[in-house]
C-alpha positions, -999 to +999 in steps of 0.1 A: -557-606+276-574-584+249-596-602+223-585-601+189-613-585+177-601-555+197-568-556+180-583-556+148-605-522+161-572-504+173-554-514+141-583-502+122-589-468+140-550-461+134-554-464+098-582-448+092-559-419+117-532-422+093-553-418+060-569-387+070-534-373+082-528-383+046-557-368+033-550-335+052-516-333+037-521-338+002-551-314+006-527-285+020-501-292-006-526-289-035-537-251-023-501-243-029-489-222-065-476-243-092-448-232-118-470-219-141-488-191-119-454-183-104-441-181-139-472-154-145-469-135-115-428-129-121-438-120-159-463-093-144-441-079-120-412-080-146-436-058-168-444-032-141-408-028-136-399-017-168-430+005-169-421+024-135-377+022-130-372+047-161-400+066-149-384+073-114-355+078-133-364+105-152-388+120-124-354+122-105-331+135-130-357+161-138-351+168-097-320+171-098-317+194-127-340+216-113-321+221-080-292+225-095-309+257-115-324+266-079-294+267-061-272+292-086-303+313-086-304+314-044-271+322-046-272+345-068-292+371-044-257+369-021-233+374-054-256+407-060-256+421-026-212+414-023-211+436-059-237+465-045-215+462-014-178+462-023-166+491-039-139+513-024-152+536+004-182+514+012-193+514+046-206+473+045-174+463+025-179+426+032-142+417+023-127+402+060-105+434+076-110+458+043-135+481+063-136+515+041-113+489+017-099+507-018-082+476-032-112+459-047-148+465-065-180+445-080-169+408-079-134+409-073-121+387-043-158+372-038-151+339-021-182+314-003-173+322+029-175+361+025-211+350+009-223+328+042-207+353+066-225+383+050-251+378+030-264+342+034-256+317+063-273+283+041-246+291+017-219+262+018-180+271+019-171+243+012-160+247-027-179+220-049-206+209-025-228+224-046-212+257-055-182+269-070-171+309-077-141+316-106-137+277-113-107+268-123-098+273-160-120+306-160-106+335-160-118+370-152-117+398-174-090+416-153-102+449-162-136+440-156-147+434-115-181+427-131-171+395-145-176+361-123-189+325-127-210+307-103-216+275-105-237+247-090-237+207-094-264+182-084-260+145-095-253+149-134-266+184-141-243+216-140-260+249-132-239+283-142-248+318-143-216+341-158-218+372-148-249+392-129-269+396-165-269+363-178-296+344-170-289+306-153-278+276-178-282+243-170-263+213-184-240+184-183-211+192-202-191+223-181-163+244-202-144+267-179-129+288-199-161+302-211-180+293-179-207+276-204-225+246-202-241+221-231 
């Protein structure tokens, strides 16, 4: 049989085990945040997101306008080279089976995948994605083989050049018929 005085030690030691569990717990708890400095720290972070969103914003809509410029004016080194090249009698006629071809000059039956064949392979055919040649609602002087419109779109931003002396516009608002943008 134990004593009871050594009852009253074990008793004692686990209490005083328990407090400082106790102790340690309510010490861990107080080194968290409280409302207030997560209430701070969301307001701060609020702040630096309305500082730097419309920034990227406009950094990328400045981006995209410029590419959309860029691309009509790569392009535009392919559209040159088909009008040097097709004119009746030309020996790099570029128009598919029209070898020494009569029918056509300048501009006239230019299509993307005449471009990308001949002239530029990075060139996509598929129409819209970004380029477009004669859109519809434009048309052609029909006298004229000099007269085209190329255009190019990227995100909101229209890029057209009309004709081989304009220089490129750039806009959002496309009107075919004039092959113009505002």
């Amino acid at each position: 049989m134990r004593p009871s005085s050594d009852t009253h030690t074990v008793s004692s030691c686990r209490l005083r085990e328990l407090a400082a569990r106790l102790r340690s717990r309510l010490r861990s708890e107080e080194s968290g945040f409280t409302l207030v400095e997560l209430t701070i720290v969301l307001l701060i972070l609020g702040i630096l997101l309305t500082i730097a969103v419309p920034s990227y914003l406009s950094f990328k809509d400045n981006a995209n306008k410029t590419a959309a410029k860029s691309d009509v004016a790569q392009a535009m080194r392919s559209v040159v080279a088909y009008g040097a090249d097709n004119y009746p009698g030309s020996q790099n006629d570029p128009d598919p089976g029209a070898t020494n071809g009569t029918t056509d000059s300048g501009y006239s039956g230019m299509t993307l995948q005449e471009l990308a064949t001949h002239y530029d392979a990075s060139i996509s055919t598929v129409a819209g994605a970004p380029y477009v040649i004669d859109p519809a609602g434009f048309t052609p002087t029909p006298s004229d083989a000099q007269d085209f419109c190329m255009t190019a779109a990227i995100g909101r931003w229209i890029a057209v050049q009309h004709g081989p002396g304009t220089g490129v516009q750039v806009g959002t608002l496309f009107t075919p018929g004039t092959c113009s943008v505002s």
